[in-house]
C-alpha positions in Angstrom: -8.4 -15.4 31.4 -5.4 -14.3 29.4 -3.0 -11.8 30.1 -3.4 -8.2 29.4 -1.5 -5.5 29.0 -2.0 -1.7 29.1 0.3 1.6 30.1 -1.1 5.3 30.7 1.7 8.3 29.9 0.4 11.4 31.1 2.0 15.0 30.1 -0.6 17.9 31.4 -4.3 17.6 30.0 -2.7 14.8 27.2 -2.4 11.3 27.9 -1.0 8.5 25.7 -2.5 5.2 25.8 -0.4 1.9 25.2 -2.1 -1.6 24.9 -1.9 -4.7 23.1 -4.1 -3.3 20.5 -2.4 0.1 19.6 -1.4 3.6 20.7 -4.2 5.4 21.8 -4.6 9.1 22.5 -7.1 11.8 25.1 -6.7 15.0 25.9 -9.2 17.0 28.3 -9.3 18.1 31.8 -11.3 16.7 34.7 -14.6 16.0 33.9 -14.4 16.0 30.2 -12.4 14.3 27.9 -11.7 13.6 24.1 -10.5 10.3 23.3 -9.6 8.4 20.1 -9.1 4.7 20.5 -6.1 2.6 19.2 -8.6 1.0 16.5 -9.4 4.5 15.6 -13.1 4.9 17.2 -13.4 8.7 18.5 -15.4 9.2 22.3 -16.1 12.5 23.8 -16.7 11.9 27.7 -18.0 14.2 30.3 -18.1 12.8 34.2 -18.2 14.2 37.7 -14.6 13.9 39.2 -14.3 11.8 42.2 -17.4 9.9 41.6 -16.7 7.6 39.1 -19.8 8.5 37.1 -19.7 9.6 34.0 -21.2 10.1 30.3 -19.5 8.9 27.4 -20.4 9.2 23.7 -19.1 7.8 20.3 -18.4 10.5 17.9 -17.7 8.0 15.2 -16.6 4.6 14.5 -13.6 3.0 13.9 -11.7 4.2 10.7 -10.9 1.4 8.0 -7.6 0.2 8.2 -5.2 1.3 5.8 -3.7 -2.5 4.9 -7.7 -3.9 4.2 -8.9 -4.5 0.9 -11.5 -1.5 -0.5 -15.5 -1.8 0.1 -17.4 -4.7 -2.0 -19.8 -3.3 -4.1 -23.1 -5.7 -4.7 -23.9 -6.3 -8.1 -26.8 -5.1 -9.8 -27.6 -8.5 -11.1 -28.1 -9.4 -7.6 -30.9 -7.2 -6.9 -34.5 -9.3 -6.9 -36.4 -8.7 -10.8 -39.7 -6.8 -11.1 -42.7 -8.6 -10.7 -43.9 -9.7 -13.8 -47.7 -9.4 -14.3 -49.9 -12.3 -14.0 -52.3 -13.4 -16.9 -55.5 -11.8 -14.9 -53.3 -8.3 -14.9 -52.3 -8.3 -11.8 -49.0 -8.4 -10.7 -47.8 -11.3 -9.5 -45.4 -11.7 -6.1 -42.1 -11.7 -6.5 -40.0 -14.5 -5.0 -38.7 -12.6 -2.0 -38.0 -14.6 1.6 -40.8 -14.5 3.9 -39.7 -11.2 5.8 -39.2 -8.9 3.1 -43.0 -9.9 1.3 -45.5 -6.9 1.1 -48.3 -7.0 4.2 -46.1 -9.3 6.7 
């Protein structure tokens, strides 16, 4: 197991969270807490002091990073062609893997 690192900075109901991965932020008071992770992923948790139980819930996930490159789009040429009718009329299956065929 490698080594770690991680260091809390608490000022009132705000704490400051340094680690390896980032600079993390919370603010709340016992029993609930807002929280948005270094990579950016937002939690809203709600516990029982003293008991080390609690409830915790993402709000939503991680942000893109600013440095990445943008989405990739697919294609339309990618996209699987109509099913062409067979010579009885009826249309014919299309060439689809196993797992996306009609009535599996």
């Amino acid at each position: 197991m490698g080594w770690r690192f991680r260091r809390v900075v608490r000022a009132g109901p705000f704490r400051v969270n340094l680690s390896r991965g980032g600079v993390g932020g919370s603010v709340g008071i016992p029993g609930f807490r807002f929280t948005i992770a270094a990579d950016g992923r937002r939690y809203i948790t709600v516990g029982i002091p003293g008991t080390g139980l609690y409830w915790q819930k993402a709000v939503s996930a991680a942000r893109p990073s600013s440095g990445g490159s943008p989405p990739q789009h697919i294609p339309a040429s990618t996209t699987a062609p109509p099913a062409q009718p067979s010579v009885s009329g009826a249309p014919a299956q299309a060439k689809l893997p196993w797992w996306k065929q009609k009535g599996l």
